[in-house]
N, C-alpha and C positions, 0 to 999 in steps of 0.2 A: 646503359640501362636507365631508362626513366625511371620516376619515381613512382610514377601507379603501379609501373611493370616489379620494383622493389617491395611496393608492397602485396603485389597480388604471389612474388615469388617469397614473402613472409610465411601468408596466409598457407600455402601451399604445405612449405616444412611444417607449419604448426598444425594443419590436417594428417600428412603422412604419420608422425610421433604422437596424436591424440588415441585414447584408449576408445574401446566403443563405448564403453561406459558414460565416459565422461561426452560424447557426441549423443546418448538420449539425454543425458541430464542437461544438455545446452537447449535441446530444443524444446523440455516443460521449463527451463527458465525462459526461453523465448515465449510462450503463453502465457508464466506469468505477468513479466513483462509489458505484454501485451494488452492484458485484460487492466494490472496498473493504472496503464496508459488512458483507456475507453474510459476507466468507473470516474474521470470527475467529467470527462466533455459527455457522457449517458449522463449523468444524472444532473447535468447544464441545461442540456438541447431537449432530455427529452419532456421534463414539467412547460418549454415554452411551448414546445410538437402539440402536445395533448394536455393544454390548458392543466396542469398540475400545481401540486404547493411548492411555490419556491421556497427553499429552505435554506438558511445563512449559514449554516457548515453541510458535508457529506456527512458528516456522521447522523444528524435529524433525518439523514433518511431512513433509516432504522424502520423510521413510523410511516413510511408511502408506504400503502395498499400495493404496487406491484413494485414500482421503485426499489422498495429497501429490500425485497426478494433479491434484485439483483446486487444490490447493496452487499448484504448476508453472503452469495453464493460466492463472489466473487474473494471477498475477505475469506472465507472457508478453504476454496479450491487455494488460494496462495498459503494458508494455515495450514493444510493436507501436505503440500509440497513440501515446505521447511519445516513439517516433522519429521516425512521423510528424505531429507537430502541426505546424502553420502556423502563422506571424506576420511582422507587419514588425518588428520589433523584436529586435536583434540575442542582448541579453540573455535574455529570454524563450526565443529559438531553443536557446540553448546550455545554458542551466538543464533546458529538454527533454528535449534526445538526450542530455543528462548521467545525467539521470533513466532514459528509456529503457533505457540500456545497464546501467544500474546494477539494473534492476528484472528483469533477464535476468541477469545476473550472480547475484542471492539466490535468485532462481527454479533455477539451474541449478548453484551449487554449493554443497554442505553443509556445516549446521554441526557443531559437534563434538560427538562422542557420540551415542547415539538419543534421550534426553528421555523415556523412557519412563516413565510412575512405577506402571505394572501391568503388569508382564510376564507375565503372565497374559493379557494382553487378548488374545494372539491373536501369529501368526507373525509373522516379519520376515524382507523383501528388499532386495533392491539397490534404487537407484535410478541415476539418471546420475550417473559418476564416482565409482561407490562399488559393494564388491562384497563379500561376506560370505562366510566356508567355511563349507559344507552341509554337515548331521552326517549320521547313518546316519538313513536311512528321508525324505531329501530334507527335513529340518527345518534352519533355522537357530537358532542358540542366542541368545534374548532374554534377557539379563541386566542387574538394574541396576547394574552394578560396569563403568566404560565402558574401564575397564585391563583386561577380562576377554577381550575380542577386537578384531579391527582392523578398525574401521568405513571406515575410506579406503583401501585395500590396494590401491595404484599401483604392482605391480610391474612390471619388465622384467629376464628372466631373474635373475629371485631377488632383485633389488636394488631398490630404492625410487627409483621416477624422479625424478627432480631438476630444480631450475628457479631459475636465479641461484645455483646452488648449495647449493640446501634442498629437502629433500625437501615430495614436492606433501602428504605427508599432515599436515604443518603450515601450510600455505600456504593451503590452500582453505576449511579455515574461518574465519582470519583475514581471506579475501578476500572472505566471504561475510559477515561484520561490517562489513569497509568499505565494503563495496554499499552497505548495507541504511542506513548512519549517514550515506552520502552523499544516496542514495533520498531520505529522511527530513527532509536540511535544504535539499535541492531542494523539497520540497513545501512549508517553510515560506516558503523566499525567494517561492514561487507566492502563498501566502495574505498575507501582508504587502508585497509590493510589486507584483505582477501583477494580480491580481485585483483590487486594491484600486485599480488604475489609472484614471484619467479616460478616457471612451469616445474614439472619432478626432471622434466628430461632434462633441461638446459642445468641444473645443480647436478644431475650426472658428468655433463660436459666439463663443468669447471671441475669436478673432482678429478677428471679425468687429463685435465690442463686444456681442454678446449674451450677457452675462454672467449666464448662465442655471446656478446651483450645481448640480452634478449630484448634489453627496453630499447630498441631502433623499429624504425618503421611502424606495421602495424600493431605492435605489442607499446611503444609510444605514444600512441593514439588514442589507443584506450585505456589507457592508464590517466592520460590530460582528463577524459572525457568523464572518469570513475569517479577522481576527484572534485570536478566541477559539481559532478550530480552531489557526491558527499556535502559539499559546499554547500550548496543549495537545498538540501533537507537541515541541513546544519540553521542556517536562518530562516527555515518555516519554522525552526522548530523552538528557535530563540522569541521570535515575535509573537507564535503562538502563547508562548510560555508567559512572556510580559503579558499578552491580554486576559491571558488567565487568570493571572496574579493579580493587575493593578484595574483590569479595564470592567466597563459596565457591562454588564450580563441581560439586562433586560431585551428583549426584542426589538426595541425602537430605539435603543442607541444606535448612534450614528457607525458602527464598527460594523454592526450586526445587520442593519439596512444596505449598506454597502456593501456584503457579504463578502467581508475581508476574511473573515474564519475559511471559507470555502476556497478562497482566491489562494491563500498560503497552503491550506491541507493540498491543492492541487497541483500548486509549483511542487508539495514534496514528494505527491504521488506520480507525477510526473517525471521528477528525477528520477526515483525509483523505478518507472518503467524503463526507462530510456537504460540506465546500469544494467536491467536485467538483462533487455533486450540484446546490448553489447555482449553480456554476459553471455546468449544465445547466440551469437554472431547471427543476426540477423541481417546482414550483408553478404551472407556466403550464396545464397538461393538468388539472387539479382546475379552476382557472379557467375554461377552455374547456367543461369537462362541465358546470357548476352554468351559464354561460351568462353570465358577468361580464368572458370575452374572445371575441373573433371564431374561430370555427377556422381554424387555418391552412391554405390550400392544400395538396394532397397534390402 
């Protein structure tokens, strides 16, 4: 037996022993996955398509007029899913709805400043929790200098609403960085020790003395590939982290013009798609078409 014929007769037992359950919940992780994948090469491709503001992280897209729609919808629908994922596993549960909440939280409050690096590209609006003064002729003023206007403007009769004692327009993008860093090492704890898990049946086997290795062949492969992705949100998340802490924040630093912030949020949303997608076996439907697995039942 060759070795693709080894792993396509993996694939095979690991379909036979799968619950149905657990085959819908592969294929909304294969969409999330998916969409992972799209939101940083959409919101790359599509400001050069339609002359847009290039903006030096994902997350300033919040503030595109259509952009950060799909920005929001995208973070939401992944935020929807990992509240609702199922498991017996208590762990797994709470790394979840951590995630979840967390990916509703980056989605819904912004970070500081607009991120624009062409102010030229076109107008700017509010989004949720954020609200801009409209100059004469219904324009708002896009500038890159972010001391220039008040991107968070929470007032309540003239004064700046407050929470624990601080006003909300320091709070929310701080609170939108520790989403996004909690988000981030939820998804690694996924790739390094959930994924990477022994299936229910195969821990039947060994109770049962059939001591049948699971991590050969295809269950091998994706275990190498879970942790590279780990790995790899693991050092966006580190470099992120130093520029956070040490690096210049202004718009015309060289970090920010470079759009290094967007370069690294992307390597991690990309791991994170790629784990999900595994996580969906998104190879099984290529297999089905060429005729090297059974089709599934509809």
């Amino acid at each position: 037996m060759t070795y693709f014929e080894q792993i396509v007769s993996d694939i095979k037992r690991e379909r036979a022993k799968s619950a149905p359950e657990k085959t819908q919940q592969r294929s909304l992780a294969f969409v999330v996955g998916l969409l992972a994948l799209l939101l940083p090469v959409v919101l790359y491709l599509g400001p050069i398509a339609f002359y847009g503001c290039k903006r030096y992280s994902i997350s300033h897209f919040y503030y595109s007029p259509f952009w950060g729609s799909f920005f929001i919808a995208v973070l939401a629908f992944i935020g929807t899913y990992m509240l609702t994922y199922t498991s017996t596993r208590k762990d797994e549960m709470v790394v979840a709805k951590g995630g979840g909440i967390c990916a509703f939280l980056v989605a819904f409050l912004p970070a500081s400043g607009h991120g624009c690096l062409n102010p030229e590209g076109g107008d700017f609006r509010a989004r949720a929790f954020s609200e801009f003064d409209v100059l004469a002729g219904g324009k708002t003023l896009l500038t890159t200098d972010p001391a220039s206007a008040d991107y968070f403007k929470l007032t309540r009769d003239g004064q700046p609403v407050e929470l624990l004692g601080m006003p909300l327009t320091g709070i929310l993008p701080h609170l939108h960085y520790f989403s996004a860093g909690v988000l981030f090492l939820g998804l690694v704890y996924f790739c390094f020790f959930i994924f990477t898990r022994r299936a229910a049946y195969h821990e039947k086997e060994d109770n049962k003395g059939q001591h049948d290795d699971p991590r050969t062949g295809i269950k091998k492969i994706r275990d190498a590939i879970y942790r590279l992705c780990g790995s790899l949100i693991v050092i966006s998340i580190v470099v992120l982290g130093m520029n956070f802490a040490f690096g210049d924040p202004s718009v015309t630093s060289e970090w920010n013009q470079n759009r290094r912030t967007f370069f690294w949020e992307a390597v991690a949303l990309c791991a994170f798609g790629l784990s999900w997608l595994l996580k969906g076996r998104f190879y099984e439907p290529p297999l089905e078409w060429l005729g090297y697995l059974p089709r599934r039942p509809k």
